[in-house]
C-alpha positions in Angstrom: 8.4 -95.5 14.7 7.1 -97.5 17.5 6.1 -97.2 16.3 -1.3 -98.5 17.5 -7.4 -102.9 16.7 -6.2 -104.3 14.1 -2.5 -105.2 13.4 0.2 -106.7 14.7 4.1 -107.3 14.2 5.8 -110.9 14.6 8.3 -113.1 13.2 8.6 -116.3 11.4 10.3 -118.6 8.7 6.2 -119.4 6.8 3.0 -117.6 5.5 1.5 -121.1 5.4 0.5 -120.6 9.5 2.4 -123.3 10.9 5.1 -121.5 12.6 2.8 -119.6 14.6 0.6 -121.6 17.4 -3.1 -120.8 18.0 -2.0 -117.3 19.5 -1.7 -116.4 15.9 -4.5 -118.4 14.2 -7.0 -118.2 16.5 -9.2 -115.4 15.0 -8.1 -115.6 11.3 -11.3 -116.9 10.0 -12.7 -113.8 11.2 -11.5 -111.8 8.5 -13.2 -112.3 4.6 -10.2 -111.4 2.5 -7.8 -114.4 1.9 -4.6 -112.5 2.5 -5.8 -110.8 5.7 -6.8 -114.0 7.4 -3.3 -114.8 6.7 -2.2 -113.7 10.5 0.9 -115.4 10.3 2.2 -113.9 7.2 0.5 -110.8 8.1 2.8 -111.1 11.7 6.0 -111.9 9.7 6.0 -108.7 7.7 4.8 -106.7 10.5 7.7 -107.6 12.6 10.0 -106.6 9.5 8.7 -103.5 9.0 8.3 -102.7 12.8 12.0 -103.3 13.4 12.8 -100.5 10.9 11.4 -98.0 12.8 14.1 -96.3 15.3 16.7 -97.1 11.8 14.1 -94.6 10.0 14.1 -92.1 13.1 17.7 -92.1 13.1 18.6 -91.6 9.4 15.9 -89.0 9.5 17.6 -87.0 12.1 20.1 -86.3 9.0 17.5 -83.8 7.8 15.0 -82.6 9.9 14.6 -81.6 13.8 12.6 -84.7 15.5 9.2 -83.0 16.2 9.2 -81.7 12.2 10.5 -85.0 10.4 7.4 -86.6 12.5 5.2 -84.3 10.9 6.0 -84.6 7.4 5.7 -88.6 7.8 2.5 -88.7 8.8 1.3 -85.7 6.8 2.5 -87.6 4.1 0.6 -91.0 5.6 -2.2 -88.9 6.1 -2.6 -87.9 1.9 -1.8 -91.4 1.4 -4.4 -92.8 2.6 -6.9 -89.9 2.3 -6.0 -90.0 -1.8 -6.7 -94.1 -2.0 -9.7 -93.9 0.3 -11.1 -91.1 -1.4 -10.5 -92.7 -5.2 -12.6 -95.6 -3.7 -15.3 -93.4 -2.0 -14.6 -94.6 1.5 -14.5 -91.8 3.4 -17.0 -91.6 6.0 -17.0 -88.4 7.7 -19.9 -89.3 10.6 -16.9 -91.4 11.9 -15.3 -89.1 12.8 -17.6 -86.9 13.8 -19.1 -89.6 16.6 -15.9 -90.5 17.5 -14.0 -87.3 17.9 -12.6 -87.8 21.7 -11.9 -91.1 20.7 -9.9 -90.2 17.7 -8.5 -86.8 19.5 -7.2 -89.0 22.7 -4.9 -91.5 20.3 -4.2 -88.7 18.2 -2.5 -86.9 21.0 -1.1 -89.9 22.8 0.5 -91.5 19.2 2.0 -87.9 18.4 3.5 -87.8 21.8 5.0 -91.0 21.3 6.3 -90.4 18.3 8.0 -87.4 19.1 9.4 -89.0 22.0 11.2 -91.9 19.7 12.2 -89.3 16.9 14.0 -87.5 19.9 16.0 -90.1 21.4 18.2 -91.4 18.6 19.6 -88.0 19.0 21.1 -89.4 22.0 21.2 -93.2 22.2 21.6 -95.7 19.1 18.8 -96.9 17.1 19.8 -100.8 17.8 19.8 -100.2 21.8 16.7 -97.7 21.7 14.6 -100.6 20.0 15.2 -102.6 22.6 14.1 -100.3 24.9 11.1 -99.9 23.2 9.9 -103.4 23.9 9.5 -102.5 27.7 6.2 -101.5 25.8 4.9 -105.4 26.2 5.3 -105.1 29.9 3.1 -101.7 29.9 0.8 -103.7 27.2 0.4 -107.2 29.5 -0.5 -104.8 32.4 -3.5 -102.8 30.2 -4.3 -106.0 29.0 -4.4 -107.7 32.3 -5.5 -105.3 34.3 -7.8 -103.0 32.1 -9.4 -105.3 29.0 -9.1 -108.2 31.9 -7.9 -110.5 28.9 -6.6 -113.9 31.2 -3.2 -115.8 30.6 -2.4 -119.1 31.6 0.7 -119.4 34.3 2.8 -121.0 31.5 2.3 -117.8 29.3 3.1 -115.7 32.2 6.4 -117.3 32.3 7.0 -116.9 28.9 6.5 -114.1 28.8 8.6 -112.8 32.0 11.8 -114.8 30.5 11.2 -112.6 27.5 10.7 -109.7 29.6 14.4 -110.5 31.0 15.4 -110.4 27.8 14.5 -107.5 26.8 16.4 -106.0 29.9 19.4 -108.0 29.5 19.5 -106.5 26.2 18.7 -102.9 27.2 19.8 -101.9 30.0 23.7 -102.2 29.3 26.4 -100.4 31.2 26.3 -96.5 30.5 22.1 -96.7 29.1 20.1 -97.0 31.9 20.0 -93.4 33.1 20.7 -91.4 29.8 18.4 -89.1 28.2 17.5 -91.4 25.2 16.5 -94.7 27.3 14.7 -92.7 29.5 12.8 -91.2 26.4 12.3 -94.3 24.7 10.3 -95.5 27.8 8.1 -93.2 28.1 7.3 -93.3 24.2 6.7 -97.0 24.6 4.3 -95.8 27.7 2.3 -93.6 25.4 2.3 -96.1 22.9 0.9 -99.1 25.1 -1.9 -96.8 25.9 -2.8 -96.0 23.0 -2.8 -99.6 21.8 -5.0 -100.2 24.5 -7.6 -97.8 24.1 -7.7 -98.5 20.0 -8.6 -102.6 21.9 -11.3 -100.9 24.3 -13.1 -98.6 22.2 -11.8 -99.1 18.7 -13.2 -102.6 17.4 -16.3 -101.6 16.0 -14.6 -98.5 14.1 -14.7 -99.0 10.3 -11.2 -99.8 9.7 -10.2 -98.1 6.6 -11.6 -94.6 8.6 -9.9 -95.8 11.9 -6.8 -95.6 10.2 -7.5 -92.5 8.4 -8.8 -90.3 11.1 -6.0 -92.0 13.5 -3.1 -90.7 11.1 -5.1 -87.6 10.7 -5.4 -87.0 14.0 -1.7 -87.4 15.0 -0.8 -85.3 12.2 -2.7 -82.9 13.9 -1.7 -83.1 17.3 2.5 -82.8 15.8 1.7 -79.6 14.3 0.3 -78.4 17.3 3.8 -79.6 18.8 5.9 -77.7 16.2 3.9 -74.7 16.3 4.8 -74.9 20.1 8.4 -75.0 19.4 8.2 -72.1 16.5 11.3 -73.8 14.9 11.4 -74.5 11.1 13.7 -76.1 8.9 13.4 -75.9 4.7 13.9 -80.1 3.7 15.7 -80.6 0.9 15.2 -82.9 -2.3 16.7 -86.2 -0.8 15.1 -85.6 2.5 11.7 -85.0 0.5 12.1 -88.8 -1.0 12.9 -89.9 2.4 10.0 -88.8 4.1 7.9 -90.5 1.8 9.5 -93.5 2.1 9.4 -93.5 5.8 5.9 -92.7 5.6 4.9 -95.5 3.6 6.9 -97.9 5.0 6.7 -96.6 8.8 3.3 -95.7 8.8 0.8 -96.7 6.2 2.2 -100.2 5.6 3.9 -100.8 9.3 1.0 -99.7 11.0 -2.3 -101.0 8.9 -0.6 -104.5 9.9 -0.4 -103.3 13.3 -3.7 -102.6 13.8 -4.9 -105.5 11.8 -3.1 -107.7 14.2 -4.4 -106.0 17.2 -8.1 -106.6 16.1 -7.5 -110.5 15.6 -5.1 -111.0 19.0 -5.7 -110.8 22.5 -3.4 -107.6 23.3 -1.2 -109.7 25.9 -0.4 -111.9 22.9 -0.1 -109.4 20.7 2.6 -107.8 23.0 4.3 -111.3 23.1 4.9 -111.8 19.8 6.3 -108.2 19.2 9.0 -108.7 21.4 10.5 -110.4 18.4 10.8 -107.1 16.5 14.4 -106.2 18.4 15.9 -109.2 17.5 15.1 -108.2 14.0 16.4 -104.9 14.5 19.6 -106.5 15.4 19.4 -108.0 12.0 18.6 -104.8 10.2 21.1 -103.3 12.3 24.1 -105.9 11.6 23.2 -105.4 7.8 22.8 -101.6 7.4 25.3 -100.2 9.9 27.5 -103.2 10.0 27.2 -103.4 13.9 27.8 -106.2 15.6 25.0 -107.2 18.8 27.9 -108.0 22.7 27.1 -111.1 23.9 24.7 -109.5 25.6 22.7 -108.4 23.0 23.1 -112.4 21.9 21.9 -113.7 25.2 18.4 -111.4 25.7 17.8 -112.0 22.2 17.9 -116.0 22.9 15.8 -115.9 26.0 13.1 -113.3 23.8 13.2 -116.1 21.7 12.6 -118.5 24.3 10.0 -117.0 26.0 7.8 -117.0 22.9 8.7 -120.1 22.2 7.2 -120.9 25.3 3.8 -119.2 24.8 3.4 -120.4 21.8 4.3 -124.1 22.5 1.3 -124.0 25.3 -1.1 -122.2 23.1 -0.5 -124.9 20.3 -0.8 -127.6 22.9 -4.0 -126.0 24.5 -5.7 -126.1 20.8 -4.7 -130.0 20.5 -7.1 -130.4 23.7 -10.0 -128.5 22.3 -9.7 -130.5 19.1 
């Protein structure tokens, strides 16, 4: 699920910080708990689980209509975390109660999205719609740029356009540009840029625990509004039951609490960066599970993602060495 404070998704070989520049680093020591201030580890799992997200969608489509298997994954992410919050006594209702337009606007905008990706695996392969999806950092580098007026260097900006290329050279393949699937896939990663950038505007002083809570809650919501619309029902059956739980622990609680506690920690143009590396784990995942093999030009976007990070981060590290 593509798949929105305080997460984040990227790749890299060491938990120890050192494959990640100051992009990464920068804001660690904000956080008490050791593991959390971990970015770099917390980045590297991120982008693993991230990457599994349209492979999810489209083993899920198996078993359930889109709009419905969305539900019951963050139905189930919503008990989930409602049952561990609650057996800590966590839950704080007044949040959100004073933050219900807040809550009701990503709610509806995260549901949307997620629909959106659940739908287009119907009609385009996982592998290609997760590239796709990344055309989410350009939406992301324009909210960040243009909205939260977060500044990057002209060095950054070129790494992150030759990433941007990329991402296109992967993508937009012969036959993909205009089907139903791509064009579905963009507007989910539209949807979910926003969303990621109102959670950056208005979200940082949220408790987290109840951010992510209430956000689940809400989405939840907002998809059984959807399938209501649709009157259309489908009885799961046992495996699909097992399924859904998985996806929804994986997908949602564990994908997306690093998300968010990325988010909180990163500028959201560097955050947006560093996700670009998710696809070329989906390749991976994809290579491994499906036994599909990336053209050359899925090889030669993945290289210049790669680059273009590369880049970013080799002018953040070197920007730190100054300031030292």
């Amino acid at each position: 699920m593509p798949p929105t404070d305080d997460l984040l998704s990227v790749d890299g070989r060491s938990a120890s910080g050192y494959t990640f520049p100051a992009m990464v680093q920068q804001d660690s020591a904000k956080t008490a708990p050791s593991v959390l201030q971990n970015i770099p580890l917390v980045v590297t799992i991120l982008l693993l689980l991230d990457s599994l997200h349209f492979v999810f969608a489209r083993l899920l489509r198996i078993y359930l209509p889109p709009v419905q298997a969305a539900l019951f994954v963050l139905g189930f992410a919503t008990v989930e975390t409602a049952v561990f919050l609650a057996w800590r006594r966590e839950i704080q209702l007044n949040v959100l109660r004073q933050n219900m337009w807040f809550f009701a606007t990503i709610g509806l905008l995260v549901a949307a999205a997620t629909s959106l990706s659940f739908t287009s695996v119907r009609y385009v392969d996982a592998g290609t719609a997760s590239m796709l999806a990344q055309t989410s950092i350009l939406f992301a580098l324009v909210f960040g740029l243009f909205w939260l007026r977060e500044k990057l260097h002209q060095v950054e900006l070129v790494g992150a356009g030759v990433a941007l290329i990329g991402i296109f050279v992967i993508s937009f393949q012969p036959g993909d540009v205009l089907r139903l699937g791509s064009l579905l896939v963009l507007a989910s990663s539209f949807l979910y840029a926003l969303h990621a950038a109102v959670v950056k505007r208005y979200g940082q002083e949220i408790d987290f625990a109840n951010f992510f809570l209430f956000r689940v809650g809400s989405t939840s919501f907002f998809l059984l509004l959807f399938l209501a619309g649709q009157g259309s029902w489908q009885q799961p059956s046992g495996v699909a039951w097992l399924v859904l739980l998985l996806v929804a622990t994986v997908d949602v609680v564990c994908s997306r609490v690093l998300y968010y506690l990325a988010l909180r920690r990163l500028q959201m143009s560097h955050h947006a960066i560093l996700l670009t590396l998710s696809p070329v784990i989906a390749v991976l995942w994809s290579l491994l599970l499906f036994r599909e093999v990336p053209t050359w030009q899925g090889f030669l976007g993945g290289t210049a993602v790669l680059l273009g990070v590369i880049i970013v981060n080799w002018w953040r590290q070197r920007m730190a060495t100054r300031n030292l």
